[in-house]
RODREN-304349 format. One line per field, with one value per residue (C-alpha): x, y, z; residue number from 0. Coordinates in Angstrom, 3 decimals. Layout:
! RODREN-304349
xx = X  ...
yy = Y  ...
zz = Z  ...
num = NUM  ...
! end
This chain:
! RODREN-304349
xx = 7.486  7.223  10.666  11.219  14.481  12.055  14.145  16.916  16.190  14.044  11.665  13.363  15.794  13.119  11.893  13.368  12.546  8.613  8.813  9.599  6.870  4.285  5.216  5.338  1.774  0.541  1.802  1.319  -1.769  -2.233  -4.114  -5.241  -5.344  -8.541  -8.550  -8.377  -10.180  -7.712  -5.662  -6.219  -3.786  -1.136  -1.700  -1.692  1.449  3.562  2.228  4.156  7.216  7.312  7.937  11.126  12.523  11.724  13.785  16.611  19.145  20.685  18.755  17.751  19.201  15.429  15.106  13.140  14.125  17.260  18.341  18.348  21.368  22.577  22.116  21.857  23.728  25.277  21.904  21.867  25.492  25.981  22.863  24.107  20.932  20.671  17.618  19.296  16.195  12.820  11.528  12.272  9.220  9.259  11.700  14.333  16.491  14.866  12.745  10.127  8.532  4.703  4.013  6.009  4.133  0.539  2.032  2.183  -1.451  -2.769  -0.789  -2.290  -5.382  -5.256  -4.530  -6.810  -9.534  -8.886  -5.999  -8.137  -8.114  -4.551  -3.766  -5.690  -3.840  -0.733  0.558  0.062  3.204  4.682  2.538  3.430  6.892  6.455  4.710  7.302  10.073  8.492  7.982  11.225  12.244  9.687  10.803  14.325  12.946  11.045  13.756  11.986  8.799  8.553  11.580  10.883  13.289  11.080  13.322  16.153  17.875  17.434  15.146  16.173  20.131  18.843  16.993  20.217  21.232  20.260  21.956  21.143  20.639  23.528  25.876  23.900  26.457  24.054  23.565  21.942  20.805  18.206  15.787  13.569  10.376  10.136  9.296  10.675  10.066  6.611  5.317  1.983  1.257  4.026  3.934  0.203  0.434  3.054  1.048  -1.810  0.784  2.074  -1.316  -2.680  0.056  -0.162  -3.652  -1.892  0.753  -1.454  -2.107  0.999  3.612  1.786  5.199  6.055  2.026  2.594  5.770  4.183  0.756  3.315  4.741  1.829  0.023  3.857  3.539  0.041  0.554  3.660  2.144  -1.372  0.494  3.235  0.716  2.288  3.025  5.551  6.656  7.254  10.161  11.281  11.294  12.737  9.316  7.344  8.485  7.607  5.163  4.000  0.855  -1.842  -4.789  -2.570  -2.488  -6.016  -7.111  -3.844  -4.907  -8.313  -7.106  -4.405  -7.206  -9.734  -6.526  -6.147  -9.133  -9.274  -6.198  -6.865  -10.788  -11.130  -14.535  -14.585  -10.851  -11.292  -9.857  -9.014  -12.976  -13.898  -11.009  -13.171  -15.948  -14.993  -12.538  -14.983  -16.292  -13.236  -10.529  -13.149  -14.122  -18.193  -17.830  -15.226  -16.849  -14.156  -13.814  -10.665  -8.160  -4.607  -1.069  -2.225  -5.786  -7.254  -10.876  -12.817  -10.788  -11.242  -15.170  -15.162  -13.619  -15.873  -19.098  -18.534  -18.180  -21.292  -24.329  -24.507  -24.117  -22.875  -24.818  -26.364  -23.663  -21.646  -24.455  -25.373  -21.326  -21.553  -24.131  -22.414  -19.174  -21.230  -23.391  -19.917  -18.241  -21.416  -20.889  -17.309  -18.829  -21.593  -19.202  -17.293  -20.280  -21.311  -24.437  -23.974  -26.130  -23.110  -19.379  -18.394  -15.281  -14.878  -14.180  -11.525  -13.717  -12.506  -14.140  -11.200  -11.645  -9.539  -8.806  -5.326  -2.883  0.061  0.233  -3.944  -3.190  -2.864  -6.106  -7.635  -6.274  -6.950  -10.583  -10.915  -9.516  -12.384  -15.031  -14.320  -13.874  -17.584  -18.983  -18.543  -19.650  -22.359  -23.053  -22.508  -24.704  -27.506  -27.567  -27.624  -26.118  -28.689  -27.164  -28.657  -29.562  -31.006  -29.802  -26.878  -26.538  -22.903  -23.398  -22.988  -19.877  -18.450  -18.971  -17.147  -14.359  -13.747  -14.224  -11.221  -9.325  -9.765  -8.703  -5.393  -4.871  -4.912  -8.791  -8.774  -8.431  -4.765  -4.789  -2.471  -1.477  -0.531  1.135  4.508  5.103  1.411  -0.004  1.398  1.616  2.792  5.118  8.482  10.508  9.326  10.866  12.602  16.424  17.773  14.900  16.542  20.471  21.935  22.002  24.023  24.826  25.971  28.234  29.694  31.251  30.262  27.928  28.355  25.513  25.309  26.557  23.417  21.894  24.152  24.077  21.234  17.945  17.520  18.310  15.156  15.390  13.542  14.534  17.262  15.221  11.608  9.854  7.001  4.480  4.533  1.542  2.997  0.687  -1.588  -2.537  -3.940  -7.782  -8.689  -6.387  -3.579  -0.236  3.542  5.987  8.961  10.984  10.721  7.266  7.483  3.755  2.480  5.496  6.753  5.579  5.167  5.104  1.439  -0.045  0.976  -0.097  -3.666  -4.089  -2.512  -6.360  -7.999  -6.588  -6.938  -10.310  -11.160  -9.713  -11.817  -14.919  -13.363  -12.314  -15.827  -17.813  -15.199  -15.910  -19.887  -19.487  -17.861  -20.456  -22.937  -22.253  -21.398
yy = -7.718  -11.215  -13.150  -14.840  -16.738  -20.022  -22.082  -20.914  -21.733  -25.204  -26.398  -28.964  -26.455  -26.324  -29.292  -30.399  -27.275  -28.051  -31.206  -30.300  -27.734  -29.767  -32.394  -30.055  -28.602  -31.959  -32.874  -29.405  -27.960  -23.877  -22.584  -19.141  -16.813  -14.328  -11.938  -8.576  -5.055  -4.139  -1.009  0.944  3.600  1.327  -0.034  3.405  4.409  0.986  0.821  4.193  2.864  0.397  3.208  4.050  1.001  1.011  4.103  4.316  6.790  9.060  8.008  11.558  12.309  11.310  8.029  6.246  2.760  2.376  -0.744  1.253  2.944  4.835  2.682  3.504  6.246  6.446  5.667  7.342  7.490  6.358  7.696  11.565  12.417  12.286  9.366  9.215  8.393  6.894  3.117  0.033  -1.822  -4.851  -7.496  -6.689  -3.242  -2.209  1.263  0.156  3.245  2.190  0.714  3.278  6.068  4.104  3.897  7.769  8.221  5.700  7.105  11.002  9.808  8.853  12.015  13.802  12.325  11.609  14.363  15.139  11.801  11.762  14.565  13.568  10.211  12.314  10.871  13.537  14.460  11.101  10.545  13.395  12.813  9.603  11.069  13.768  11.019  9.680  13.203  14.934  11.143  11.409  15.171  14.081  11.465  13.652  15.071  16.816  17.058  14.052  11.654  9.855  7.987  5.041  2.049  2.208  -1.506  -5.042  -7.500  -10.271  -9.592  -8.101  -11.361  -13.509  -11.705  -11.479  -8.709  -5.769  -2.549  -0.854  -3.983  -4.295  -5.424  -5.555  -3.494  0.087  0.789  3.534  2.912  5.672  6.332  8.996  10.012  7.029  4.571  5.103  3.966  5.548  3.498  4.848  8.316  8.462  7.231  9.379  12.075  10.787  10.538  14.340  15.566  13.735  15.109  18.525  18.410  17.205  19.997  22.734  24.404  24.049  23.901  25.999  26.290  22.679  22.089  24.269  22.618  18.834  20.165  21.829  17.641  16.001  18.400  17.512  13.987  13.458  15.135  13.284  9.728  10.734  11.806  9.591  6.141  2.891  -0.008  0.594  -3.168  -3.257  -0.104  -1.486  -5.194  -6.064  -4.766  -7.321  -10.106  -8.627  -5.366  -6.326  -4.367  -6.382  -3.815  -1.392  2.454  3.445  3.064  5.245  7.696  8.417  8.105  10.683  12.575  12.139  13.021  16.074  17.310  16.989  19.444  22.059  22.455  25.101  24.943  27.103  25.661  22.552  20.045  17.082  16.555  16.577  13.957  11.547  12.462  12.507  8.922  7.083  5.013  4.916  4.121  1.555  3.885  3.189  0.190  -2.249  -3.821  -4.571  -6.289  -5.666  -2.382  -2.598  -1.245  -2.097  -2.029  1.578  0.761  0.530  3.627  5.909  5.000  5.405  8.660  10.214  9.076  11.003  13.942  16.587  16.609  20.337  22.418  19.871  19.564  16.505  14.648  15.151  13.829  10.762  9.805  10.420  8.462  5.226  5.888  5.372  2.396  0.783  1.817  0.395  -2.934  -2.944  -2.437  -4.834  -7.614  -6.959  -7.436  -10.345  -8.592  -9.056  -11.671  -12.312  -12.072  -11.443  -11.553  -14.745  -15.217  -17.597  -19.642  -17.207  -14.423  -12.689  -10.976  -13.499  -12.509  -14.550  -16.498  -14.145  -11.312  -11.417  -9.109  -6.230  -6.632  -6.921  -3.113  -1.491  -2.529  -2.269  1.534  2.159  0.987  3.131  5.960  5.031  4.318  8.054  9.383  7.428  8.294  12.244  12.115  9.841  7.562  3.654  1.086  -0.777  -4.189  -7.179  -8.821  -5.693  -2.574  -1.487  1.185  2.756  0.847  -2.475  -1.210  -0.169  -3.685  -5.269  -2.543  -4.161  -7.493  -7.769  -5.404  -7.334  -9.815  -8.766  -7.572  -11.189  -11.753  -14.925  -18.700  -19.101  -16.248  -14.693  -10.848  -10.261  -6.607  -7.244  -6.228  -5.651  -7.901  -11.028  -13.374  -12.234  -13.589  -13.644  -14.965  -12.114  -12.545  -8.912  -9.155  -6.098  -7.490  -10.966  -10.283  -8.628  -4.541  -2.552  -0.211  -3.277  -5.202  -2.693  -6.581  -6.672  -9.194  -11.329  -11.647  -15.391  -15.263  -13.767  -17.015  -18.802  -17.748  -15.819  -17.076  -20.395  -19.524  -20.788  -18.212  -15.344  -12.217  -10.203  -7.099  -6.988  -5.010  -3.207  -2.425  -4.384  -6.172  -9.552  -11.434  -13.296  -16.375  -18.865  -19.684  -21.831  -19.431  -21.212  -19.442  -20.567  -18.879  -19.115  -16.800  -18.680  -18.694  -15.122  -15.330  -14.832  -13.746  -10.806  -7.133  -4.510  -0.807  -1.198  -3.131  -0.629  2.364  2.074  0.933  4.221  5.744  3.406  2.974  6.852  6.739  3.639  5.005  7.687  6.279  3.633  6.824  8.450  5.342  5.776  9.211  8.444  5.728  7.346  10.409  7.649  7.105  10.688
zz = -4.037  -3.414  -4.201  -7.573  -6.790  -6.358  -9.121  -6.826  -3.539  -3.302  -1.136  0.230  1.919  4.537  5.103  8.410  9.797  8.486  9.807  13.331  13.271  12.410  14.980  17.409  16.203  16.505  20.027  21.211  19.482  20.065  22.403  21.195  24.131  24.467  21.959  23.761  22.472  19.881  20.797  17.303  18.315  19.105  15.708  13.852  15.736  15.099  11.244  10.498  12.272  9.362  7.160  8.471  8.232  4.540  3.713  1.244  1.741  4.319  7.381  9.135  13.070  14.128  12.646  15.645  13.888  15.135  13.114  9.551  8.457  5.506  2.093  -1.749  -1.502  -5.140  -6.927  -10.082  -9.970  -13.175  -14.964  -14.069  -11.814  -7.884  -7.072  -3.459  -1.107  -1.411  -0.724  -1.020  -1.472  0.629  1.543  -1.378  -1.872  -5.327  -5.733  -7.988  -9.157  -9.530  -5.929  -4.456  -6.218  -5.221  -1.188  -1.413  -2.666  -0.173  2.536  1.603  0.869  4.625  5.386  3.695  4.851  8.285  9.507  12.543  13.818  13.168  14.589  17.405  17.809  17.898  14.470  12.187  11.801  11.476  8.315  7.188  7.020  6.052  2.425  1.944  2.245  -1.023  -2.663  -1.958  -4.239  -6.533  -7.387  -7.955  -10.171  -12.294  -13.677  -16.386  -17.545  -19.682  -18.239  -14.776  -13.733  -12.367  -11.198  -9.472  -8.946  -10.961  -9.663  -11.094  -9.576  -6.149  -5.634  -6.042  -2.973  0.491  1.849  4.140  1.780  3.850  2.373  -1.306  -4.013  -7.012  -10.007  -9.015  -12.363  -12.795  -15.584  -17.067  -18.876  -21.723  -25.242  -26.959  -24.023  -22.874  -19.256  -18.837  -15.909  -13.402  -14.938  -13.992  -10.235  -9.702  -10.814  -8.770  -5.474  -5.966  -6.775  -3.481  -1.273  -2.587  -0.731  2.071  2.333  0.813  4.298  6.431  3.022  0.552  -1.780  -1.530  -2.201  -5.355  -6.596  -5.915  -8.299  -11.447  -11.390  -11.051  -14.296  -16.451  -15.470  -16.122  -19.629  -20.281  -19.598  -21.788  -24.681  -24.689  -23.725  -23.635  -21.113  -18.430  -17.923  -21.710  -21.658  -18.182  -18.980  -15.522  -13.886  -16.243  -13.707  -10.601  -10.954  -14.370  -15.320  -16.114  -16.062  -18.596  -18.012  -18.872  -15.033  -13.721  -16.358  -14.917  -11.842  -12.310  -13.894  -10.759  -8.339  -10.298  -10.325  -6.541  -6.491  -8.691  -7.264  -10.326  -11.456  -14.119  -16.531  -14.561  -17.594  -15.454  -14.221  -17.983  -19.113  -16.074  -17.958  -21.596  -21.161  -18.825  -21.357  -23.461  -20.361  -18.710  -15.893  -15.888  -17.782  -15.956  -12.500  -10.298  -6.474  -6.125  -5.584  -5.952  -6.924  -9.982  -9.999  -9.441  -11.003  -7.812  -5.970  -8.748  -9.023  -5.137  -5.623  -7.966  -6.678  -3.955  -5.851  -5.188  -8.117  -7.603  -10.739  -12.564  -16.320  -17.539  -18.893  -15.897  -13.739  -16.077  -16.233  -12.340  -11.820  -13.328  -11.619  -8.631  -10.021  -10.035  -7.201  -5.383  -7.040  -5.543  -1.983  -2.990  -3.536  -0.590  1.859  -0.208  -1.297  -5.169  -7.048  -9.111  -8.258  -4.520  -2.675  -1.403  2.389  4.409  6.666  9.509  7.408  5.561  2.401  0.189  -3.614  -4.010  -2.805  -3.168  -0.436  0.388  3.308  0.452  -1.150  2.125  3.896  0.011  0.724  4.378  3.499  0.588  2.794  5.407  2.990  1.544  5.069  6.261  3.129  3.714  7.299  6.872  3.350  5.066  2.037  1.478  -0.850  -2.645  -3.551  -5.444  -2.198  -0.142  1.000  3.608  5.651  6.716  10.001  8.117  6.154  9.687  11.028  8.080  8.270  11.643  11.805  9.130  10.740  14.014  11.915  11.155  14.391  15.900  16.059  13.735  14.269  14.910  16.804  15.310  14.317  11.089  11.934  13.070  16.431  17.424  20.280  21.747  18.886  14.854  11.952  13.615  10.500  7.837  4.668  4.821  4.495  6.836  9.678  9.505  9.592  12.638  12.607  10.518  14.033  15.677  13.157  10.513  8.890  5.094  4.502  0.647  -1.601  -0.672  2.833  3.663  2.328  4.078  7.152  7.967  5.528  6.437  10.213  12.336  14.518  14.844  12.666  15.434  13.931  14.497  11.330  12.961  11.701  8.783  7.552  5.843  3.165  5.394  5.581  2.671  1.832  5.283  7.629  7.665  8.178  7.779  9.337  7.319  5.790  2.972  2.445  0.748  -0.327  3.200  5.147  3.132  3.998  1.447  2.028  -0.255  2.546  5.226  3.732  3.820  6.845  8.319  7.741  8.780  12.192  12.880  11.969  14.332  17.553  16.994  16.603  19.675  21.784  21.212  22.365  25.419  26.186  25.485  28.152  30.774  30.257  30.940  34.527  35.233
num = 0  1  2  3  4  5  6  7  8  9  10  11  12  13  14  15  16  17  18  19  20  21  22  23  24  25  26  27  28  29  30  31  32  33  34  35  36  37  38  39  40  41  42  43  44  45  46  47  48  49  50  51  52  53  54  55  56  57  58  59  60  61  62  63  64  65  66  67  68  69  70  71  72  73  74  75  76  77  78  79  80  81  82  83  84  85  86  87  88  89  90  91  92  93  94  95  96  97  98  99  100  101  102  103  104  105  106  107  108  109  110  111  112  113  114  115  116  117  118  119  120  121  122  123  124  125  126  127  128  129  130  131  132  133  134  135  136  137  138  139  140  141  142  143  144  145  146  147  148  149  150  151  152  153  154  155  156  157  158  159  160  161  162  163  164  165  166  167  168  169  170  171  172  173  174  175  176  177  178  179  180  181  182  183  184  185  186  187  188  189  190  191  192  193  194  195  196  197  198  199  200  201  202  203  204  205  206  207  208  209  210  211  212  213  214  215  216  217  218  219  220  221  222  223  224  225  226  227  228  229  230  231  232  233  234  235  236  237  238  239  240  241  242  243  244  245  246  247  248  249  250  251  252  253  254  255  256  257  258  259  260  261  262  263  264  265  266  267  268  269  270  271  272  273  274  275  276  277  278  279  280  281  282  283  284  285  286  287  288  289  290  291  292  293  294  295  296  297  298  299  300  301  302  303  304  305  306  307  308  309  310  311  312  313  314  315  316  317  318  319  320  321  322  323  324  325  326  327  328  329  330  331  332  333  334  335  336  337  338  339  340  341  342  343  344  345  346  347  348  349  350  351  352  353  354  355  356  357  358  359  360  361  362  363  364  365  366  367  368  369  370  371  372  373  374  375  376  377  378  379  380  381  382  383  384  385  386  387  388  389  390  391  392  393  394  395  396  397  398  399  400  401  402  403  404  405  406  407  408  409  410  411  412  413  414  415  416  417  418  419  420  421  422  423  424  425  426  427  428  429  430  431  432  433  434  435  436  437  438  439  440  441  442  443  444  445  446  447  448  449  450  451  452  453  454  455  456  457  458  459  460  461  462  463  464  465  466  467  468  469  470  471  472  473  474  475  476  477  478  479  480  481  482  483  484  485  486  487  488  489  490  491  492  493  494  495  496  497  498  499  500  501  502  503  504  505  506  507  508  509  510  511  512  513  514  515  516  517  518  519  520  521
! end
């Protein structure tokens, strides 16, 4: 996540390198070049790149980022359990359980909903592997049915450093959640993220599939009987994935995942915890316009709106019913069709909700509306907002204008994926991208020689992180970038993740109009 070491490095450290910038901007304004029809495929195929380069652990023979070696290799070492593997969640070398376990939902939720257009883009298999990295980690994590081992790595130490994760000096403590030290938060995405993937595997991996559910059912119970506040047993997480909606929203979400898995009508339990906790656990009563790592509100109402009226009984229905009052509200406020609270919008038209790393709350909702817009489409229904109603046409046309946005169609002309299109953030605030490659200098690099030497460089990172979507630019577009400016140059694997769907499903719908076209003339 973004850096906290701002009492450490100041300001000021930049400042001639500012100053020259915006000289240069002034005596050499930017001429934004045409934007071209965005290449969707392209896109879909460089975003799961990015995944690879976030890996921790033995790096397989067909690693196609060829910059990433070997790294954490003795985690949980000390603690007596194997937690060799999984990701490292942005621009540091820590495994923070919680966003890692909400990239693997996102990321199979993607899947599950739009595998033939993956498949079709020839990227199936890449996402798939790209899950299972995080599963075959979240397995060893789980280590039994109510300890998860959900940290690996201090925060606070790691971002002292800036070293490559195959060089990483700092502590490699693993930190746990249990009986006596509650965290109902991560225990409940993580069921959510091996619930979702079990889907995803249930057809080509049916064991694995089976294995994934029996965790996700043990977590899920562990982290509703044993309830309490991750970021208050794993104090380190408190400063930088501190929960501030609580657990009740992963629990219902767990719930909803669950219930998606299992499919058993008759003993379903997990359908009638949504039902029995949705006033309780601020399902139908909490409106939200936002969806997050930490927020689940508006994916679990999405979720369960969708869910088929037939032979459900009254209650059901009624509970139903205001799941999908309030997931409407979410898309309401996205299109700016609420009376009330909407998202607000950069004057270049982005979805804006904060300052920090926009660019996540931005794909979470581009990925829900396109969810909603082809259940929309394929159930011939509307939206009726405060200010008229929409049609899944108008939730497409959003869904692209922003991610046109990102993809360089915006008023600096700039694309916020890394490595798509002619223009995007060459100085990301990732440490392995901006320090020469492991495979080429083997030459230990210090916890502050990397600061030294290789942060404040002006020069573009020697690695270039595709794929990753950094945090955007600030409320009027603007965009600085600096490796230092970690609130809108760092990636995080949360940002990626949901774009992975959305991408498929828009060189689809682009290939189709293709194929339409050419018909056309034939």
């Amino acid at each position: 996540m973004g850096e906290d070491k701002r009492s450490l490095i100041s300001p000021m450290f930049f400042l001639p390198h500012l100053l020259v910038s915006l000289l240069l901007l002034t005596l050499f304004p930017i001429s934004c070049s045409p934007y071209s029809t965005p290449d969707y495929k392209e896109a879909l195929s460089k975003s799961l790149l990015y995944f690879e380069s976030q890996r921790s652990g033995r790096i397989p023979y067909n690693q196609r980022v060829r910059w990433r070696h070997h790294s954490g290799l003795t985690d949980g070492l000390e603690q007596g359990v194997d937690l060799v593997g999984g990701y490292y969640d942005a621009g540091d070398n820590v495994k923070f359980g919680l966003p890692m376990a909400f990239t693997i939902t996102m990321l199979s939720w993607g899947v599950i909903e739009f595998r033939r257009e993956l498949a079709a883009a020839g990227e199936l298999r890449h996402a798939i592997e790209a899950i299972k990295w995080g599963t075959d980690y979240f397995i060893k994590a789980h280590s039994h049915p109510n300890v998860l081992w959900a940290q690996v790595g201090d925060g606070d130490t790691d971002h002292l450093c800036w070293q490559r994760a195959e060089d990483m000096s700092t502590s490699r403590r693993a930190y746990k959640v249990d009986e006596q030290n509650p965290g109902s938060e991560v225990a409940a995405e993580t069921a959510a993220a091996m619930a979702a993937a079990s889907i995803v595997f249930r057809s080509t991996n049916p064991h694995y599939s089976r294995l994934l559910l029996d965790h996700a059912k043990q977590l899920f119970e562990f982290g509703d009987k044993y309830r309490g506040k991750y970021d208050e047993t794993i104090e380190g997480a408190q400063r930088h994935y501190p929960s501030v909606s609580g657990y009740d929203d992963e629990l219902l979400w767990a719930a909803a995942w669950l219930n998606k898995a299992t499919d058993d009508s008759h003993h379903n339990n997990y359908m009638a915890y949504t039902i029995h906790h949705a006033h309780d656990l601020g399902g139908v009563t909490w409106s939200i316009t936002e969806f997050s790592w930490d927020v689940k509100y508006a994916g679990l109402q999405i979720m369960l709106s969708m869910i088929p009226m037939e032979g459900k009984n009254k209650e059901q229905v009624e509970i139903l019913e205001k799941y999908k009052s309030k997931a409407e509200y979410y898309i309401c406020s996205c299109l700016n069709m609420n009376n009330s609270t909407n998202v607000q919008r950069t004057p270049g038209g982005l979805l804006y909700i904060r300052e920090w790393n926009n660019m996540q709350y931005v794909s979470s909702s581009v990925f829900l509306l396109t969810i909603y817009s082809s259940y929309l489409r394929k159930a011939g229904q509307t939206v009726n907002c405060d200010r008229g109603s929409v049609a899944y046409h108008h939730l497409l046309a959003l869904i692209e204008s922003q991610v046109d946005y990102i993809l360089g169609k915006n008023p600096i002309g700039m694309s916020y994926l890394v490595g798509y299109g002619h223009s995007y953030p060459q100085r990301v605030h990732h440490r392995g991208a901006s320090m020469e490659p492991f495979i080429e200098s083997k030459a230990f690099i210090g916890c502050s020689q990397g600061y030294d030497t290789w942060y404040g460089r002006w020069n573009p990172n020697p690695n270039v992180l595709v794929g990753a979507l950094v945090g955007g630019p600030n409320g009027t577009d603007g965009f600085m970038d600096v490796r230092g400016s970690f609130k809108q140059t760092e990636a995080c694997t949360y940002n990626t993740a949901p774009l992975v769907g959305v991408f498929a499903k828009l060189h689809s719908i682009q290939r189709s109009i293709s194929i339409s076209t050419d018909f056309s003339y034939v």
